[in-house]
C-alpha positions in Angstrom: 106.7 112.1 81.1 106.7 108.7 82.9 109.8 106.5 84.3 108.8 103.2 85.1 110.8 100.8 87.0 109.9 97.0 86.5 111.1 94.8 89.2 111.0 91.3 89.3 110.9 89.9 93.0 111.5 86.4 94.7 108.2 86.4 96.7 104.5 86.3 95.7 102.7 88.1 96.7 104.8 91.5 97.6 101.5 93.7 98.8 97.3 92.4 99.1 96.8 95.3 96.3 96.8 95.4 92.8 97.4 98.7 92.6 98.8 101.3 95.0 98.9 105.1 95.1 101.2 107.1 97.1 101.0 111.1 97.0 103.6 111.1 100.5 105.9 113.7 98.7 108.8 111.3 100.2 108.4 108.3 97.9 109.2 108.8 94.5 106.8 106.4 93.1 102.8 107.6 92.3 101.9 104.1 91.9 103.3 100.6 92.0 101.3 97.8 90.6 101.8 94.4 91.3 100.9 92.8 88.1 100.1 89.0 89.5 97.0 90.6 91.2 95.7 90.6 87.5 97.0 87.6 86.2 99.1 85.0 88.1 100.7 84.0 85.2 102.0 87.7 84.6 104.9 85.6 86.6 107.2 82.4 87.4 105.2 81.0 90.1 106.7 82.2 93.4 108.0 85.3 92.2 105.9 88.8 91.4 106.4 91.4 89.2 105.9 95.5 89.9 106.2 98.5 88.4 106.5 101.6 89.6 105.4 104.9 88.2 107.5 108.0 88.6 106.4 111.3 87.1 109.1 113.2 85.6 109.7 116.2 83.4 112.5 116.2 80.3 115.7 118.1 81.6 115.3 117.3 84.9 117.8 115.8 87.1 115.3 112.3 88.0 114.9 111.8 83.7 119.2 112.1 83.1 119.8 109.9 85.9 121.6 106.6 85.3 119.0 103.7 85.7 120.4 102.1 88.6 120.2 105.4 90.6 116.0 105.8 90.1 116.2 101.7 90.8 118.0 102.6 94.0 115.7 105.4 95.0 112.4 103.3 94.0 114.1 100.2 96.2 114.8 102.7 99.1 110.9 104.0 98.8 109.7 100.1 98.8 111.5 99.5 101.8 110.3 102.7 103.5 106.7 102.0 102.9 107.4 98.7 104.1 106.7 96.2 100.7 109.9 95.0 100.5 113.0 95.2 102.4 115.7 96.6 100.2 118.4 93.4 101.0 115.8 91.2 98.8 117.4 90.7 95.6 115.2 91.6 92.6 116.2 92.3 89.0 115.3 95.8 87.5 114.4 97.9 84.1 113.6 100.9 83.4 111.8 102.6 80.8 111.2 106.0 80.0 107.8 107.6 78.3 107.9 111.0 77.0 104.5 110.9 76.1 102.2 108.8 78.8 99.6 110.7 79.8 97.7 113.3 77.1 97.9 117.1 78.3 94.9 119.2 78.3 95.6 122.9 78.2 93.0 125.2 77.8 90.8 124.9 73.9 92.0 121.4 74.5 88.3 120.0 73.5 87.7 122.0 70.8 91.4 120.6 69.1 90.6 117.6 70.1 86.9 117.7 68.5 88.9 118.6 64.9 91.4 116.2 65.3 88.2 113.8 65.6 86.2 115.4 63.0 87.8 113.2 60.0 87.6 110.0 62.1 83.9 110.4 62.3 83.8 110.2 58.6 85.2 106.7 58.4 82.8 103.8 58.7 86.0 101.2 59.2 88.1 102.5 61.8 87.3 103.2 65.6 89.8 105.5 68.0 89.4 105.0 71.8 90.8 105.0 74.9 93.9 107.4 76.4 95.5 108.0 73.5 92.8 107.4 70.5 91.0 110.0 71.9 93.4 112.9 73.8 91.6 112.1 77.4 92.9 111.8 80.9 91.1 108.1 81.9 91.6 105.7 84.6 92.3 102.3 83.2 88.7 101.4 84.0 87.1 103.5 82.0 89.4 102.4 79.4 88.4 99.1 79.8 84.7 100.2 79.7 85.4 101.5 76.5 87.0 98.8 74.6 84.6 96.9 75.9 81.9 98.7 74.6 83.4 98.6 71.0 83.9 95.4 71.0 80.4 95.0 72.1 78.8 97.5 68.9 81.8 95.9 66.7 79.8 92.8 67.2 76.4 93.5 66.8 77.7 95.3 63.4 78.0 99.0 64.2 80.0 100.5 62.1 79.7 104.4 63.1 80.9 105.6 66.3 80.0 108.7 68.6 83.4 110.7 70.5 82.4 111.9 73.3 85.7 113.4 75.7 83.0 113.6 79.0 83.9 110.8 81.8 81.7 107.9 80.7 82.7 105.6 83.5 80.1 103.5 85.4 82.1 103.7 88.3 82.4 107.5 88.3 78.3 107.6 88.3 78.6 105.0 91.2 81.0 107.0 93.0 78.9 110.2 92.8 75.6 108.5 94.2 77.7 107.6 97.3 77.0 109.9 100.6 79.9 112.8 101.5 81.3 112.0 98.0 82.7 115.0 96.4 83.0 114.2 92.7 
């Protein structure tokens, strides 16, 4: 389960990253992107937009409390890691996901392989990314991935292979690199 806190802010741009990740087990937030990094336009000019990502399990105190609270806590955590000083005055929302990220528990692949099996059959439709296919994947490799039906959409493939192994370039890239671990 995800809580994520939008906040619009006065200043462009808040941080030089378009994405950050924080695994201090003092800030709430596992990741605050700054959206303008993207796309300026993903703002009025002179202002920013973030969002920070808060993982969160139903029943527990952080998913029942009151919205302002969690923007309170996420403002506190800015202003700790030094992005943004918690007198600026932003406007807030927050949304709550139940389902964000798929699960995999053990068999996982071989429910996920029948819960494919009838999509293989169908010569109009194509499942992918995150959710279309039950698989933990960075945004990257999401984007490789529409990218690459697009790509066989265009050139008139019409049958498409599901396969739930990491297909992302940069994961190869990463692996070639000396000292890496992956």
């Amino acid at each position: 389960m995800l809580i994520f806190v939008f906040l619009r802010v006065p200043r462009r741009p808040v941080s030089p990253y378009s994405w950050v990740y924080y695994s201090d087990a003092d800030v709430l937030m596992q990741r605050l992107t700054e959206f303008v990094h993207l796309d300026p336009s993903m703002a009025p000019e002179g202002q920013s937009s973030l969002c920070a990502e808060i993982a969160s399990f139903q029943g527990d105190d952080l998913w029942g409390r009151p919205d302002q609270d969690i923007v309170g806590l996420v403002r506190r955590d800015l202003a700790k890691v030094r992005l943004l000083p918690e007198d600026v005055p932003c406007e807030a929302d927050v949304v709550r996901v139940a389902h964000g990220y798929p699960v995999q528990i053990a068999g996982y692949l071989e429910i996920v392989d029948s819960l494919l099996g009838p999509v293989r059959n169908l010569s109009n439709i194509v499942t992918t990314g995150r959710q279309g296919l039950y698989k933990y994947c960075n945004m990257d490799e999401c984007m490789e991935m529409a990218l690459k039906v697009a790509d066989d959409i265009d050139r008139g493939v019409n049958r498409f292979t599901y396969d739930l192994r990491s297909r992302w370039e940069g994961a190869e890239l990463d692996r070639a690199q000396p000292g890496s671990t992956a």
